[in-house]
N, C-alpha and C positions, 0 to 999 in steps of 0.2 A: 568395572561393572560387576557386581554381583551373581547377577545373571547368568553373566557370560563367562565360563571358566575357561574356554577351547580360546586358544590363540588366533593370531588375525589369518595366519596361513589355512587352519583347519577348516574342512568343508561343512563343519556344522559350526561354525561360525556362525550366526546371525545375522552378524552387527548391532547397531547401535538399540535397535527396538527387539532384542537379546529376546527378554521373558515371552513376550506379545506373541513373535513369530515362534517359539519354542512350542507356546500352547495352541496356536491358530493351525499348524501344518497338522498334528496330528487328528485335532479336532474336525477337520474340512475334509481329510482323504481318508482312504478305507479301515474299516471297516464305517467308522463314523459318518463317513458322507450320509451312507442312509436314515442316521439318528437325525439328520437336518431336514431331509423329505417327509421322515415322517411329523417334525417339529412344524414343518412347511403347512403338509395338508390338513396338523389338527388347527393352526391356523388358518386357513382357505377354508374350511370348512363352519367354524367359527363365523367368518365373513358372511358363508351362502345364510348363516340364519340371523343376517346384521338387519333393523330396520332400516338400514341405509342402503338404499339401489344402487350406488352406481359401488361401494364396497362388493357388493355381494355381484356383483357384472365382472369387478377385477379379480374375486376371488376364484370366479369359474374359470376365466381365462387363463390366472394361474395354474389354476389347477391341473391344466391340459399338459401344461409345462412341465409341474411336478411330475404327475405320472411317465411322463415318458423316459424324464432326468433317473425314475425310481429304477424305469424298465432297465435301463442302461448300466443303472449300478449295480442288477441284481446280476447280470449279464457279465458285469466285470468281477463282483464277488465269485461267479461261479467258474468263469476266466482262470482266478487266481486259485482256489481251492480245489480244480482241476490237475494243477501242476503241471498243465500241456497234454494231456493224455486226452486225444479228441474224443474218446467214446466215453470216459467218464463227463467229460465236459458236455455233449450232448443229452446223456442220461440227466445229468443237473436240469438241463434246460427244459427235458420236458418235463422234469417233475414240477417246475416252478410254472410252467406255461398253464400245464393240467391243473395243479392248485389255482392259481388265475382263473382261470374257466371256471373249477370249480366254484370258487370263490364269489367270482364275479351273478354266477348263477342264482347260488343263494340267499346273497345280498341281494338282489335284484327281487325276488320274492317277498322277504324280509320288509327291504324299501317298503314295496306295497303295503304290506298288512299293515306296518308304522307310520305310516302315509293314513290309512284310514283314522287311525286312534289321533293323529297329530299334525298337519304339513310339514311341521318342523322336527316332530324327531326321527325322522331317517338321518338328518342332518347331527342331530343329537349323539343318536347311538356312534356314527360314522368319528364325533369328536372324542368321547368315550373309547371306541377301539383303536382310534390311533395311538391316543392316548398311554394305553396301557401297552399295545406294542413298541409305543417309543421306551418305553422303559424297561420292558422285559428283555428287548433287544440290545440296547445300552448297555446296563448291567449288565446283561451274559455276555456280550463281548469286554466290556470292561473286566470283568475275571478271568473269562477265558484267556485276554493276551496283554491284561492295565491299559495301561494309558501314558503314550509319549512316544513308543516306541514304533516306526514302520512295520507295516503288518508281517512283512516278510521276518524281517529280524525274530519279532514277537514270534509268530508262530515256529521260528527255527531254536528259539529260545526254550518254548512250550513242551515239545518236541523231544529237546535233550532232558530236560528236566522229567519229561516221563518215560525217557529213555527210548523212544522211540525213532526210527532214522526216516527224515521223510527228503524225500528222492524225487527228486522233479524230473521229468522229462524233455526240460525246457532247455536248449543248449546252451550252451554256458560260456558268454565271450570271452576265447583266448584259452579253452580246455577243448580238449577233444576227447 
C-alpha cells in the first residue's frame, strides 16, 4: 500500500483504509474540530433561511447542538493551550465567556436593525461571518501548526523551530 509506509507492528499504522484514516484523524480533532462547527452553523444557518419548514425546524435544532459541541471545543482548546496551569486556563475562559457576552450582546442589536431592513438577513449576515471565520480560523491554524500532525506534536514542533521551550505543567506518566 502506498499509503501506508509504517509496518503492521507500528501504532500509526492504519491498516487497510491507510490514506482515509491518515487525513480523517487529523481533520476531526483539535484544532480542526472547530473548522467543522463552524462549517456545521454556516450550514444550519443557510437552513434557518430555507423556504422549506421542516429544514429550517432541523436546522434550529441542530444548531442547539452545534453551539454547545462549539462551547466544548473552545473549553478544550483553552484546556490544551493552558498547559495545566489552572489560573492561566481560567483567565482563558473568562476572556472567551466575556467575548461571548460581549458578542452575543451585539449581535443581538445588530439581529434587530437587520430584522427591520430584512427577516432574513440576520440569518444572512450570520452565514457571511461564519463564513469568513471558518476560514480565517483554518488557515491561521493551518500555518500556524500545517496539517496531519497532533496538535501536541505540532505545537512542540513550532516551539523548537522558534526556539522556544514550552513547559507544561501537566505531569507526565512515568517522570517525576
Amino acid at each position: 500500500d502506498e499509503c501506508n509506509e509504517h509496518g503492521p507492528d507500528d501504532p500509526q499504522d492504519f491498516g487497510r483504509f491507510g490514506c482515509v484514516r491518515r487525513f480523517l484523524r487529523p481533520a476531526t480533532s483539535q484544532p480542526y474540530n472547530l473548522s467543522w462547527i463552524l462549517a456545521l452553523w454556516v450550514l444550519f444557518n443557510l437552513g434557518l433561511i430555507s423556504p422549506v419548514l421542516s429544514l429550517a425546524i432541523v436546522s434550529q435544532v441542530l444548531m442547539g447542538t452545534v453551539y454547545v459541541y462549539s462551547s466544548k471545543c473552545v473549553t478544550d482548546m483553552n484546556l490544551f493551550y493552558s498547559l495545566g496551569d489552572a489560573k492561566l486556563f481560567m483567565t482563558l475562559q473568562v476572556y472567551c465567556r466575556n467575548a461571548e457576552a460581549l458578542g452575543g450582546s451585539v449581535a443581538g442589536l445588530w439581529a434587530v436593525w437587520l430584522f427591520t431592513l430584512d427577516p432574513m438577513a440576520p440569518y444572512s449576515f450570520s452565514v457571511a461571518m461564519a463564513g469568513v471565520l471558518f476560514v480565517v480560523y483554518t488557515v491561521g491554524f493551518c500555518r500556524r501548526l500545517g496539517f496531519g500532525d497532533d496538535i501536541e506534536l505540532a505545537e512542540e514542533k513550532r516551539s523548537r523551530r522558534l526556539g522556544k521551550k514550552r513547559v507544561s505543567s501537566w505531569k507526565q506518566p512515568g517522570k517525576r
